[in-house]
OpenMM code with the backbone's topology and positions (N, CA, C; nanometers):
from openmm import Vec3, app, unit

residues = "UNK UNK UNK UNK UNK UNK UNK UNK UNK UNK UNK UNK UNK UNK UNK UNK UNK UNK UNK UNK UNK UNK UNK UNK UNK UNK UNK UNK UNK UNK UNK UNK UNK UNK UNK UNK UNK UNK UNK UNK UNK UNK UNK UNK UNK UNK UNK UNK UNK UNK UNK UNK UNK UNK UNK UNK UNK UNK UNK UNK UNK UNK UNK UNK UNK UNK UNK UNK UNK UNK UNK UNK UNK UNK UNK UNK UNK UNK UNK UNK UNK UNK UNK UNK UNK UNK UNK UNK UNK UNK UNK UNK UNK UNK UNK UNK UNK UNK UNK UNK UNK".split()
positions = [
    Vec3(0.0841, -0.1181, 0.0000),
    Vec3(0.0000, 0.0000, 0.0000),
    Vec3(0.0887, 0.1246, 0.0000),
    Vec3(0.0530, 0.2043, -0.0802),
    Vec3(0.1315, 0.3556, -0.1087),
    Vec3(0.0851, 0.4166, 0.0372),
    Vec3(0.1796, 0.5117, 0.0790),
    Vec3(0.1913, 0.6178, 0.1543),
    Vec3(0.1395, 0.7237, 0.0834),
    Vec3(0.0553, 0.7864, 0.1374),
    Vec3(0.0306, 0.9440, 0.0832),
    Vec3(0.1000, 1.0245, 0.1847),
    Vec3(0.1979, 1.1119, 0.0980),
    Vec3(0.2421, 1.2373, 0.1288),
    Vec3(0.2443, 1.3722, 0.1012),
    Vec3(0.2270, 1.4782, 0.1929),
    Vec3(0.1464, 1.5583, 0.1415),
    Vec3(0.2281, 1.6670, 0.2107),
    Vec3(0.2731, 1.7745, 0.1470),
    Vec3(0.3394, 1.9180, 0.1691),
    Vec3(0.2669, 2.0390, 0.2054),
    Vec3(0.2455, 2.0430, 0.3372),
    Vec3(0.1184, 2.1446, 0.3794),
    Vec3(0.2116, 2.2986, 0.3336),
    Vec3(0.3236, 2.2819, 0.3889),
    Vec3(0.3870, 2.4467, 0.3057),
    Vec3(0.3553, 2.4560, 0.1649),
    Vec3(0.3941, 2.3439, 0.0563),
    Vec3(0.3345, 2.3672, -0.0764),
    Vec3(0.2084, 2.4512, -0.0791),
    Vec3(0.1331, 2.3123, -0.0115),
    Vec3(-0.0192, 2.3429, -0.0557),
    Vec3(-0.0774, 2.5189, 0.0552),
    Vec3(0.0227, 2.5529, 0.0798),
    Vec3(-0.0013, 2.7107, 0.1437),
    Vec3(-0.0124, 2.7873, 0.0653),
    Vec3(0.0803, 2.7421, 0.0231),
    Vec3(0.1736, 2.8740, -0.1354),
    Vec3(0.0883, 2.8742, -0.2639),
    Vec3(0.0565, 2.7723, -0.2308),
    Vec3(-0.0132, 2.7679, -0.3823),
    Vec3(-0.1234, 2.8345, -0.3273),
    Vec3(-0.2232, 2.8002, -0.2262),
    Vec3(-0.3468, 2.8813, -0.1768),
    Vec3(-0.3615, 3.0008, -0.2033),
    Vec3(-0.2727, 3.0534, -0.1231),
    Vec3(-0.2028, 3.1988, -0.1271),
    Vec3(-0.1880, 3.2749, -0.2368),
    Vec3(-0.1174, 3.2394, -0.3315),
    Vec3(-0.0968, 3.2651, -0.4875),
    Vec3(-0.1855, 3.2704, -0.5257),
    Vec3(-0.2940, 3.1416, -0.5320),
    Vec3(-0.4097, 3.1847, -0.6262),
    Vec3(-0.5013, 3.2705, -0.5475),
    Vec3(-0.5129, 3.2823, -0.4617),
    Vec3(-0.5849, 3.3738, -0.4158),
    Vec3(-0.5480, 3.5278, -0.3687),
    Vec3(-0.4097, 3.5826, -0.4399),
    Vec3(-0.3045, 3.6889, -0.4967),
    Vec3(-0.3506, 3.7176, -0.6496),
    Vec3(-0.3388, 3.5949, -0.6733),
    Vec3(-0.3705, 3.6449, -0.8451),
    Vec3(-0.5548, 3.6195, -0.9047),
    Vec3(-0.6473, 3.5587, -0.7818),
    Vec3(-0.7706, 3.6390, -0.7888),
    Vec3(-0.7987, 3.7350, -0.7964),
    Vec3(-0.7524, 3.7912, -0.6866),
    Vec3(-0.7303, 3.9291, -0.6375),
    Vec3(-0.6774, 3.9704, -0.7197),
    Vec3(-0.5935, 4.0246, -0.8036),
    Vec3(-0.5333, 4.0845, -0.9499),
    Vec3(-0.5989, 4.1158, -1.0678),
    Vec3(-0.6689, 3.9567, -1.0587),
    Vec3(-0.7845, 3.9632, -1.1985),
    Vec3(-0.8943, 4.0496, -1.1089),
    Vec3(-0.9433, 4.0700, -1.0418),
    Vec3(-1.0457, 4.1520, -1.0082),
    Vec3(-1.0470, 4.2888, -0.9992),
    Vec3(-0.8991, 4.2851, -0.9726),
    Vec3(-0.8483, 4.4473, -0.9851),
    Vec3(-0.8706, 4.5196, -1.1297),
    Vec3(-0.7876, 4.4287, -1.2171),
    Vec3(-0.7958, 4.4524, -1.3294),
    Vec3(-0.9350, 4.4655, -1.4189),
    Vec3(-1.0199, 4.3817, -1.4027),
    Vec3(-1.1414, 4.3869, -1.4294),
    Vec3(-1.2246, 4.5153, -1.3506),
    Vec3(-1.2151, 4.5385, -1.2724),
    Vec3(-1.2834, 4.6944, -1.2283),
    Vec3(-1.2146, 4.8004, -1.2538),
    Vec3(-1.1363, 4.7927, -1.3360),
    Vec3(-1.0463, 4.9296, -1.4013),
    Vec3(-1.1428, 4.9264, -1.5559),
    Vec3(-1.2283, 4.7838, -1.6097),
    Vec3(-1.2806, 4.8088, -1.7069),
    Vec3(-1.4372, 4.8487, -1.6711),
    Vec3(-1.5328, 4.8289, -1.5727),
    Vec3(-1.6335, 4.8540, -1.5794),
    Vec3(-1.6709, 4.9830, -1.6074),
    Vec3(-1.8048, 4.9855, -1.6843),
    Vec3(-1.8405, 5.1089, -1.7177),
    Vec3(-1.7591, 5.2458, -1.8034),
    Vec3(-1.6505, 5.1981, -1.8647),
    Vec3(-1.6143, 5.3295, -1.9186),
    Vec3(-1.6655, 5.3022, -2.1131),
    Vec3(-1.7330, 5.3644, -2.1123),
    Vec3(-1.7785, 5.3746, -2.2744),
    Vec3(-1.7599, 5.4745, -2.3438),
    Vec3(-1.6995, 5.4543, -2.4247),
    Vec3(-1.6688, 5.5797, -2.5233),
    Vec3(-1.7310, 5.6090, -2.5802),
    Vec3(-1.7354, 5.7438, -2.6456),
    Vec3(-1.8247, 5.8465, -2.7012),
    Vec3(-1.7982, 5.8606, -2.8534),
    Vec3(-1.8802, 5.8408, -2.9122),
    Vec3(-1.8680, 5.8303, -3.0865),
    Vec3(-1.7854, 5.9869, -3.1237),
    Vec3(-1.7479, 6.0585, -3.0389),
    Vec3(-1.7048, 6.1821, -3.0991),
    Vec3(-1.5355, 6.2092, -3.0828),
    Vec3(-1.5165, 6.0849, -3.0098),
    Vec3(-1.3830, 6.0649, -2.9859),
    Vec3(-1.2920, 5.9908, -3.1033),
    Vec3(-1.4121, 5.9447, -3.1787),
    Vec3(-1.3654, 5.8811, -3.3134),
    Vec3(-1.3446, 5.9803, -3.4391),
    Vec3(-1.3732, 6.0788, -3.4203),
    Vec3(-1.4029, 6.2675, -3.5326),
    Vec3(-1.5407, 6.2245, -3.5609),
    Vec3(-1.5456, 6.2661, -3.7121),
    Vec3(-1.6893, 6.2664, -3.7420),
    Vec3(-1.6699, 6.1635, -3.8773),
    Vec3(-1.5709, 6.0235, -3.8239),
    Vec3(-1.6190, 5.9357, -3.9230),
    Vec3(-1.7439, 5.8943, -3.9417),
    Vec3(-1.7995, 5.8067, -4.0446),
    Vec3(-1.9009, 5.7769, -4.0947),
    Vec3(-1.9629, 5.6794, -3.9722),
    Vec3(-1.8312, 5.5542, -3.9498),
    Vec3(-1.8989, 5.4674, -3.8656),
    Vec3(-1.8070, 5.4939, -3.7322),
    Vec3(-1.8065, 5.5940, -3.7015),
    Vec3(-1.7756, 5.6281, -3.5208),
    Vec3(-1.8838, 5.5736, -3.4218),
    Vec3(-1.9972, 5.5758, -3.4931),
    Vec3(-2.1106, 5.5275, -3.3936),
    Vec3(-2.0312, 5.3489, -3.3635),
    Vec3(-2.0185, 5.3158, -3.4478),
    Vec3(-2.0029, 5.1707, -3.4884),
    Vec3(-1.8767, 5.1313, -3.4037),
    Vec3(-1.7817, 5.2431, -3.4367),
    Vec3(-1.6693, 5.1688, -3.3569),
    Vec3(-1.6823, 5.1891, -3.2012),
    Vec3(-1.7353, 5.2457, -3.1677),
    Vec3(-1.7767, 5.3411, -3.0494),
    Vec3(-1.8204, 5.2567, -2.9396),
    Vec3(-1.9428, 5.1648, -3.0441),
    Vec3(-2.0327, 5.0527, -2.9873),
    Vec3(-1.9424, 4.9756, -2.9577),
    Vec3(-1.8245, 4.9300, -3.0801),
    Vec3(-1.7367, 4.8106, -3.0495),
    Vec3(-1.6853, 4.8429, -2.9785),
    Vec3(-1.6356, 4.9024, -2.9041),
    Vec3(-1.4575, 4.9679, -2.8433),
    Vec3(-1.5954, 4.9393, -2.6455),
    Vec3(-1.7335, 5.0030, -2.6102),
    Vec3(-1.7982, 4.9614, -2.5501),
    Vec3(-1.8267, 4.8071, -2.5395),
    Vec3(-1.8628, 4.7350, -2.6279),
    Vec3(-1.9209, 4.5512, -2.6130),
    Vec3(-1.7667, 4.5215, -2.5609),
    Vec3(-1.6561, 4.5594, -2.5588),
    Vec3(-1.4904, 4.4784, -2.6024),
    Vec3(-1.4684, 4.5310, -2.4258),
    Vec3(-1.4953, 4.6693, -2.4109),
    Vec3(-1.4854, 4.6913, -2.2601),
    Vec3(-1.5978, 4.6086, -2.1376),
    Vec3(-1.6971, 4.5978, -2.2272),
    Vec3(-1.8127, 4.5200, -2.1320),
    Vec3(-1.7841, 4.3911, -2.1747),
    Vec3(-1.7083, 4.2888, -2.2434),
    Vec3(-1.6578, 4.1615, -2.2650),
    Vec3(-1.5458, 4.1120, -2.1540),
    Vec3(-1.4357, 4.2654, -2.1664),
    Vec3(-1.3268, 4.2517, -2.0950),
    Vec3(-1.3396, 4.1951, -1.9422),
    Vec3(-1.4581, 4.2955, -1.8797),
    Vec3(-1.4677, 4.2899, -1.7888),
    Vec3(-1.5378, 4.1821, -1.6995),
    Vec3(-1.6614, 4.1245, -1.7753),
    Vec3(-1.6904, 3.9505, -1.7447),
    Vec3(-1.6206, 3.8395, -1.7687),
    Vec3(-1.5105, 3.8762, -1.8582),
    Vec3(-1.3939, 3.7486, -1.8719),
    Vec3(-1.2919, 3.7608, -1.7079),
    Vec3(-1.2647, 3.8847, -1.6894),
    Vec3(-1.1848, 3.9429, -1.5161),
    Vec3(-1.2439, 3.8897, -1.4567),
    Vec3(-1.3659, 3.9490, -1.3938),
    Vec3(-1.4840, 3.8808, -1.3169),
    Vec3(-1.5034, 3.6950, -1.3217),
    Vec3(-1.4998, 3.6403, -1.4565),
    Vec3(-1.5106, 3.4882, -1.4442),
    Vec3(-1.3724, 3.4631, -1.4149),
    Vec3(-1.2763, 3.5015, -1.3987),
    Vec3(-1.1515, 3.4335, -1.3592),
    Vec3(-1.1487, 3.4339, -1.2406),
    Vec3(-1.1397, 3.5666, -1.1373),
    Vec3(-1.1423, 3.5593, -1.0228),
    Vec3(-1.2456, 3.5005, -0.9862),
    Vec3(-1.3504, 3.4324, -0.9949),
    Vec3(-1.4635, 3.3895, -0.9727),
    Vec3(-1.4057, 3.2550, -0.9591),
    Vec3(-1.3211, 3.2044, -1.0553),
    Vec3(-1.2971, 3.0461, -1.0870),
    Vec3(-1.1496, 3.0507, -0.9812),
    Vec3(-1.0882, 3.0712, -0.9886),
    Vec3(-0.9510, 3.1386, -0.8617),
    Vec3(-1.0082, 3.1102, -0.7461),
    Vec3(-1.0795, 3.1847, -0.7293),
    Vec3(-1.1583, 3.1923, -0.5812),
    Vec3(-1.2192, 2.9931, -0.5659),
    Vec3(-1.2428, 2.9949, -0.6342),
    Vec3(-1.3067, 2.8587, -0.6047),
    Vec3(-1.1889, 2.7635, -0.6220),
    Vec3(-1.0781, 2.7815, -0.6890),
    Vec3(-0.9821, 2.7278, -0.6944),
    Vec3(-0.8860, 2.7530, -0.5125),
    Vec3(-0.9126, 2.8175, -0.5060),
    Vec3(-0.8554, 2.8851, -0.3361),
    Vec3(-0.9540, 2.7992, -0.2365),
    Vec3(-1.0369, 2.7958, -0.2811),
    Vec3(-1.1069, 2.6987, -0.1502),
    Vec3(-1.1381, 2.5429, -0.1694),
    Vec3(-1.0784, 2.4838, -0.2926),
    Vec3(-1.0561, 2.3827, -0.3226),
    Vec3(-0.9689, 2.3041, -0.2440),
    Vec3(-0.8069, 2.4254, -0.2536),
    Vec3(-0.6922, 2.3914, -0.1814),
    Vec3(-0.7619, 2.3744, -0.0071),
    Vec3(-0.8440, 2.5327, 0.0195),
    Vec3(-0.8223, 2.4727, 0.1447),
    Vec3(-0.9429, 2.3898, 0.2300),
    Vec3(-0.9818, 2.3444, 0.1314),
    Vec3(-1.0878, 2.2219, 0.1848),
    Vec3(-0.9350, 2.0865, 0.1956),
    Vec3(-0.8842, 2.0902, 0.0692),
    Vec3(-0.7977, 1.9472, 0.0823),
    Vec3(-0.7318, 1.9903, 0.2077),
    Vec3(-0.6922, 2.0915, 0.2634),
    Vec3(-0.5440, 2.1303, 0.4234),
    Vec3(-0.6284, 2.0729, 0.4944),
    Vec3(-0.7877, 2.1101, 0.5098),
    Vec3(-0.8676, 2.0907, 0.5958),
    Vec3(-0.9036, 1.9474, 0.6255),
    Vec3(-0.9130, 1.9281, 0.5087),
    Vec3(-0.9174, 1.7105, 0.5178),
    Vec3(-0.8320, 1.6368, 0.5429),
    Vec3(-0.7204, 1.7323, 0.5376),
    Vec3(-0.5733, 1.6483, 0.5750),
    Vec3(-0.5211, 1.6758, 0.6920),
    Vec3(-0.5547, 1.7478, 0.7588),
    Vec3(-0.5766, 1.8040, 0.8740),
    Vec3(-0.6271, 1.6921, 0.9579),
    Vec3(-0.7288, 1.6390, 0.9337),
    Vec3(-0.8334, 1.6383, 0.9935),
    Vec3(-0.7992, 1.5030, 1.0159),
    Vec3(-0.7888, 1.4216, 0.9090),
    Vec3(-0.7495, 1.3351, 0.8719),
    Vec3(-0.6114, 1.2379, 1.0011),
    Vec3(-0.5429, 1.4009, 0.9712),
    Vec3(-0.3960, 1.3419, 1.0122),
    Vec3(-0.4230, 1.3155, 1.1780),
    Vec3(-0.4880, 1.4173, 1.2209),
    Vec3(-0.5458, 1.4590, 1.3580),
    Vec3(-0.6521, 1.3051, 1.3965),
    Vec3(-0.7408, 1.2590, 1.3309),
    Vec3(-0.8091, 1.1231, 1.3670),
    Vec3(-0.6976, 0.9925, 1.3809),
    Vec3(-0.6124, 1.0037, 1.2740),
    Vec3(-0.5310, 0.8922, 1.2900),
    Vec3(-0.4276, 0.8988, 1.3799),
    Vec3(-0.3771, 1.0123, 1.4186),
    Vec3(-0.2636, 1.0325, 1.5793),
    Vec3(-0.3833, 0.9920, 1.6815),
    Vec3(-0.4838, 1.0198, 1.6725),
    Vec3(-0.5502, 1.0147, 1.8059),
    Vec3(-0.5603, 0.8494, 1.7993),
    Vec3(-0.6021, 0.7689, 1.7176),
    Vec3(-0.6186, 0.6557, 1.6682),
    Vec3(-0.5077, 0.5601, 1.7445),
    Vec3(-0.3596, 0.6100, 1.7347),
    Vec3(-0.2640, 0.5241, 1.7985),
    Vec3(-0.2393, 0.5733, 1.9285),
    Vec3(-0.2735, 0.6772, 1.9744),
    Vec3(-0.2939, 0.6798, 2.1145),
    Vec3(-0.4036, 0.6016, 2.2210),
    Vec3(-0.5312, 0.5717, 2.0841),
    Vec3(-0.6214, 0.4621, 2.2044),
    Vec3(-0.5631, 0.3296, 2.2351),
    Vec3(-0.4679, 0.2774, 2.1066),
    Vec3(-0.4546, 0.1796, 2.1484),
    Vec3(-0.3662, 0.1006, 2.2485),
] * unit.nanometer
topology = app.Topology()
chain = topology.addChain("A")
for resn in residues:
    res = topology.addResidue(resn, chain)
    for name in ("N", "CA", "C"):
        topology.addAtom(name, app.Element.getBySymbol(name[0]), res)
């Protein structure tokens, strides 16, 4: 039977990290909400309306792709610390385990 071994400092760092670089994507993503540009910033081309719209859908795209990352991060962050927590827990039932006997 294999031994499982398991690196609780690893599995810190990594926690940590992704939940550093959640935090990043979310930052970044609220630097895009809401700024829409104004068709007059384009001169008085023909299709300024048009690009105007695009340059808006590309900022309101940007910003639900930010939002779904840190969203998925975050759940990736409590993935890790459900496993510390089971191994924890784990490790803690089986010490107690050779002390009953």
């Amino acid at each position: 039977m294999a031994v499982a071994k398991f690196n609780a400092e690893a599995m810190e760092q990594c926690r940590s990290t992704v939940s550093a670089q959640a935090g990043q994507f979310g930052a970044v993503g609220d630097g895009f909400s809401g700024h829409y540009a104004e068709p007059d910033i384009f001169g008085k081309l023909a299709s300024s309306g048009g690009l105007s719209a695009a340059a808006s859908e590309l900022d309101g795209k940007a910003a639900a792709e930010f939002a779904a990352a840190e969203s998925v991060l975050g759940k990736v962050e409590r993935a890790i610390d459900a496993v510390q927590r089971s191994v924890v827990d784990v490790e803690t039932a089986n010490a107690g385990s050779f002390r009953a006997v």
